[in-house]
PLY file of the C-alpha trace (Angstrom):
ply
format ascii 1.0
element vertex 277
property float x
property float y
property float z
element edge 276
property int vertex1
property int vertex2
end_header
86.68 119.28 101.51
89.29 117.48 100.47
91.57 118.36 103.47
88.72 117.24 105.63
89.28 113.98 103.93
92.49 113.50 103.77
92.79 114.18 107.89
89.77 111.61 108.10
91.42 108.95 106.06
95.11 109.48 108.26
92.95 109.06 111.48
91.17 105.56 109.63
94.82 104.55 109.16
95.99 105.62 112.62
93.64 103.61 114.32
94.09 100.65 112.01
98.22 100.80 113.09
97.24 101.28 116.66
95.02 97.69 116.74
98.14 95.97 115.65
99.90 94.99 118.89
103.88 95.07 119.04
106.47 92.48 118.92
105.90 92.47 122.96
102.20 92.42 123.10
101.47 88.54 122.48
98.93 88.56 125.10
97.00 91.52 123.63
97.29 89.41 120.46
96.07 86.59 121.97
92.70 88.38 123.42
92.20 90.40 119.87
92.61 86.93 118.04
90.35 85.08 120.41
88.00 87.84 120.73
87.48 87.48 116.79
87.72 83.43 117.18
85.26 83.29 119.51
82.47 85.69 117.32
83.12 83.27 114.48
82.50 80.26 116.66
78.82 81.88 117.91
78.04 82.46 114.25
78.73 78.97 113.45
76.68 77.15 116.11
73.82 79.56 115.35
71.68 77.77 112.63
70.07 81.10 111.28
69.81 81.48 107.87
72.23 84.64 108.16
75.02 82.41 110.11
76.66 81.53 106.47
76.93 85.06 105.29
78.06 86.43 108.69
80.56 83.67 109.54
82.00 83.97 106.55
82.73 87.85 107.28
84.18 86.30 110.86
86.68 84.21 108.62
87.31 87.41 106.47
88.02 89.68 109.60
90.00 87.07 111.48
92.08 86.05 108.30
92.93 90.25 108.15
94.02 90.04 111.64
96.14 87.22 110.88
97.69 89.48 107.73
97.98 92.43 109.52
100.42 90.95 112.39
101.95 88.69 109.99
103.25 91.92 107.97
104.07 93.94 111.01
105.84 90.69 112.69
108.13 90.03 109.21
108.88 94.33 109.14
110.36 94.43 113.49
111.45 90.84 114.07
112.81 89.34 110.71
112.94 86.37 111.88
111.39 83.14 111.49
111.71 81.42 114.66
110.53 84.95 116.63
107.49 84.72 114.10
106.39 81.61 114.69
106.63 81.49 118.18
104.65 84.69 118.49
101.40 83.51 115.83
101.82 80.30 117.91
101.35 82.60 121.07
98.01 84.01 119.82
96.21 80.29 119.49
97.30 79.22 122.53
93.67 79.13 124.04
92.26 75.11 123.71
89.39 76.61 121.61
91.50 78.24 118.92
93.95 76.02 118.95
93.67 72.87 116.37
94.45 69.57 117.71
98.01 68.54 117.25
97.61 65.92 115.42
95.42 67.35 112.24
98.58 69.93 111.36
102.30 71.50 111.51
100.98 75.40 111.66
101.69 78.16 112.24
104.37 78.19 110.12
106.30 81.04 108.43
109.29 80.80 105.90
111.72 83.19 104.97
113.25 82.54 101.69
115.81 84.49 99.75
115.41 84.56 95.73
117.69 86.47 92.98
115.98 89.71 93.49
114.19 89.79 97.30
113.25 88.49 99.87
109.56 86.72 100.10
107.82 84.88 103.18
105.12 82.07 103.33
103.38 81.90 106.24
100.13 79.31 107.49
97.91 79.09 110.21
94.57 76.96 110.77
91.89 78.96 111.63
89.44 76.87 114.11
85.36 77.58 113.31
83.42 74.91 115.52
82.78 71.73 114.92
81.75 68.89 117.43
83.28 65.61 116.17
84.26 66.86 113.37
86.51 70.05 113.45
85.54 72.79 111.42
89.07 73.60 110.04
90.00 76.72 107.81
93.81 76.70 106.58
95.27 79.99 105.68
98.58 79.78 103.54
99.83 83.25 102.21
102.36 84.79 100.08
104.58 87.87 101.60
107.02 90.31 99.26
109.63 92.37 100.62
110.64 95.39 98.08
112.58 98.54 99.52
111.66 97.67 103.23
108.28 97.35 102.94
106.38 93.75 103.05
103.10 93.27 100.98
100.81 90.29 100.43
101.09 89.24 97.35
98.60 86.29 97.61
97.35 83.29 98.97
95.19 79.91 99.52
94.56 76.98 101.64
90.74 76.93 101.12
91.05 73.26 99.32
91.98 71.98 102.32
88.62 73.21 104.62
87.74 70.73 107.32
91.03 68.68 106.44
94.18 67.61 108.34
96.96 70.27 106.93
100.29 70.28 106.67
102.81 72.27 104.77
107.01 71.47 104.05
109.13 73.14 102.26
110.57 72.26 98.68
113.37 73.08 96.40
112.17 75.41 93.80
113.57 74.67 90.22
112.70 78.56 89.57
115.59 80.76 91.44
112.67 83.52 91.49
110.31 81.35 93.32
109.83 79.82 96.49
107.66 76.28 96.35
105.86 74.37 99.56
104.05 71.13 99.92
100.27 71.46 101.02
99.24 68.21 101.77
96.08 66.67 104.23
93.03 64.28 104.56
89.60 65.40 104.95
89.00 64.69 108.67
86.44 62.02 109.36
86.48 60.53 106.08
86.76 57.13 105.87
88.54 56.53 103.11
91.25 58.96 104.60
92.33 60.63 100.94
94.90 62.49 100.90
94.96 65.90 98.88
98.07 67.17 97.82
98.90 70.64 96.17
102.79 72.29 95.10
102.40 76.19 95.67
104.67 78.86 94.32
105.19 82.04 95.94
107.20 84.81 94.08
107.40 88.85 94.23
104.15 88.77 92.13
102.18 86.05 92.37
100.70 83.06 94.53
100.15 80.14 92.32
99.05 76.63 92.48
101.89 74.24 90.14
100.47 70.78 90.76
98.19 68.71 92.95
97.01 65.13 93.29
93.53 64.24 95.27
91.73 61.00 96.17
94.64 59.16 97.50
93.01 56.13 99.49
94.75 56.13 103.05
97.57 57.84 101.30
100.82 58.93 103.22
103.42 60.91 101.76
107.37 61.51 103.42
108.58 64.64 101.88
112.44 65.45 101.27
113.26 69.21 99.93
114.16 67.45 96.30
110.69 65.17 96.24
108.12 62.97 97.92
107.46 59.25 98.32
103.66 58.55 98.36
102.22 54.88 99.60
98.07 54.61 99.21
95.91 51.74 97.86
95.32 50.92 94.66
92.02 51.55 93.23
90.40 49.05 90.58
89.67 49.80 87.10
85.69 49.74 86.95
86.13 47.54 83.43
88.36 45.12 85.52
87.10 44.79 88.95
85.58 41.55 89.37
84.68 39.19 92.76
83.06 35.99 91.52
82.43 36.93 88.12
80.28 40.34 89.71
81.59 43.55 88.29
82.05 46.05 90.70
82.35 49.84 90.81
85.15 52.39 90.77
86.54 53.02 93.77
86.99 49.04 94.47
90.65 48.60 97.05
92.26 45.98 95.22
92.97 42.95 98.03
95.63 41.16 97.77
96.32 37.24 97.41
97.29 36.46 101.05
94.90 34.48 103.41
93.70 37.64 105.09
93.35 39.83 101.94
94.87 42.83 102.94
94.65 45.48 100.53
98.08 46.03 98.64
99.79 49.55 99.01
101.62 51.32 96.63
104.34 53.57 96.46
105.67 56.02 94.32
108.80 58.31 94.62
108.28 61.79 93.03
110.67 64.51 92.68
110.56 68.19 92.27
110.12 69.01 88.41
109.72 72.45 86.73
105.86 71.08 86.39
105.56 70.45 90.13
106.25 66.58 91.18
106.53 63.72 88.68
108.03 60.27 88.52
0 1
1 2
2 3
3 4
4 5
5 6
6 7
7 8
8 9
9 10
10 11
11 12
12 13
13 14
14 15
15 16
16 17
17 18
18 19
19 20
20 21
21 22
22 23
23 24
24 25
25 26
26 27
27 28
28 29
29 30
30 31
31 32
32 33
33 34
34 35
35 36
36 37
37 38
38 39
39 40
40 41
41 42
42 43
43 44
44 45
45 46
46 47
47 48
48 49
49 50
50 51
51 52
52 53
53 54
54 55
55 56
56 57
57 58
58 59
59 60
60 61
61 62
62 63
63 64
64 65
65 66
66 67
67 68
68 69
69 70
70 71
71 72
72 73
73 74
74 75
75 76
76 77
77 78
78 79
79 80
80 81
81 82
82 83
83 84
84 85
85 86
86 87
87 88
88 89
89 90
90 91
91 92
92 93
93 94
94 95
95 96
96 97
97 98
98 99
99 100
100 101
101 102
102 103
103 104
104 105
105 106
106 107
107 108
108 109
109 110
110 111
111 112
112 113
113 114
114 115
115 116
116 117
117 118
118 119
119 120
120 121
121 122
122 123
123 124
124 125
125 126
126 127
127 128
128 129
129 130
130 131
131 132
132 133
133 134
134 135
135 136
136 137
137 138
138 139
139 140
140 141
141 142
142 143
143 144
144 145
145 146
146 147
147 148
148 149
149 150
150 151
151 152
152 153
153 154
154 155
155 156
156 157
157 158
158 159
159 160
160 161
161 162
162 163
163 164
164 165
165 166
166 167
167 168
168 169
169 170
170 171
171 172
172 173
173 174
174 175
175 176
176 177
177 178
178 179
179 180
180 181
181 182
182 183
183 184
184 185
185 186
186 187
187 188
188 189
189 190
190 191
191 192
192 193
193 194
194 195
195 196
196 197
197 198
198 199
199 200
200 201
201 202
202 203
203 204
204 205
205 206
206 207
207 208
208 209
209 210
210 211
211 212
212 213
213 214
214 215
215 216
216 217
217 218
218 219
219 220
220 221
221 222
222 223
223 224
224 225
225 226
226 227
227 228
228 229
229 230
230 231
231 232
232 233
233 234
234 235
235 236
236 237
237 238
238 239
239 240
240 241
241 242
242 243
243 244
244 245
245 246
246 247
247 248
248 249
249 250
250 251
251 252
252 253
253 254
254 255
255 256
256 257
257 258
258 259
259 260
260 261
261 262
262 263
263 264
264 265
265 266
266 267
267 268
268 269
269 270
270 271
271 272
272 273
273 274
274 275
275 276
């Protein structure tokens, strides 16, 4: 009996290796991922009351996919450029592709720390939408140890149906390799900007800082900080027009004939608790 289940258990793991296509195969990559994109698309314009439950099973299967080459791409290639180019390869169909404008992935980044070698990679996983893109970022955490890559961890779900970006930053931890997350919820419009400082290391995926609520906020990143410009919000004790109080949230305006709200700017830098003044 337990033969029989070992042998059935090698042939489950043969056939899982043999879906992953090879550093050569980026169309068969292309027509898994899409094959999985497009499910996940059906199950969102479907307004059953099962559509939840099963799309989010799309996101988990197409999310694997995206782990699965992403380990076997960082074990025969090695190299970022390769890697990117090739997860770039597999979205390059209009429907699973986001727009160029809402984000910087795929991405991948190879970083070398005091004892290994760890990777970040991202991708934005397109699940309908009509004005609106339905946007699902993936960011995850890689681990090299002995020649073999594992996931360690990962995130990105703050960021659903945002804009998403992600830059690199210098980590004050020589074990640790940190990135700017950083992106608007599309359609919004008060365009705030969320912001979060990940860590990835040989064990863990963690979240160091973020910021959120940013009013038509815009950030320029450098690896040692970032400058931030937004507008102001009033103080809900403070905020007056014509002797009316008025609630938070109020843009201050400022004094000029066409009261344009002021912007403000702060310069942050990298800190051991993430980005402060």
């Amino acid at each position: 009996m337990k033969r029989a289940l070992v042998v059935f258990l090698f042939v489950l793991v043969f056939k899982a290796n043999a879906q992953t296509p090879g550093p050569a195969d980026c169309s068969q990559a292309r027509d898994q991922y899409t094959r999985m994109n497009d499910h996940l698309l059906l199950d969102h314009q479907d307004e059953s009351d099962e559509s939840p439950q099963v799309a989010l099973k799309r996101t988990k299967d197409l999310t694997g996919f995206i782990t699965r080459i992403t380990l076997a791409r960082l074990s025969d290639m090695r190299d970022a450029s390769a890697i990117r180019a090739y997860l770039a390869c597999m979205q390059e169909r209009d429907e699973t592709m986001p727009p160029e404008w809402s984000t910087n992935t795929p991405q991948i980044f190879l970083a070398k720390t005091s004892h290994s070698l760890i990777a970040v990679s991202s991708m934005v996983i397109m699940r309908g939408g009509d004005a609106i893109p339905n946007t699902r970022p993936i960011v995850q955490c890689f681990s090299e140890a002995k020649g073999k890559w594992t996931l360690i961890g990962g995130g990105g779900e703050e960021f659903d149906k945002h804009t998403f970006f992600i830059h690199p930053l210098k980590s004050p931890n020589p074990l640790e390799s940190w990135y700017l997350l950083s992106g608007t919820a599309i359609g919004d419009t008060g365009g705030r900007l969320h912001l979060e400082v990940i860590s990835c290391s040989t064990s863990k995926y963690r979240r160091v800082w973020d910021r959120d609520e940013l009013i038509w906020g815009e950030v320029q990143v450098s690896p040692d900080g970032i400058v931030l410009t937004y507008l102001k919000q009033e103080d809900e004790q403070t905020a007056e027009i014509n002797g009316d109080k008025l609630g938070p949230g109020h843009i201050i305006a400022d004094d000029s004939p066409d009261e344009d709200p002021k912007r403000f700017s702060e310069t942050l830098r990298v800190t051991d608790n993430g980005l402060e003044p």
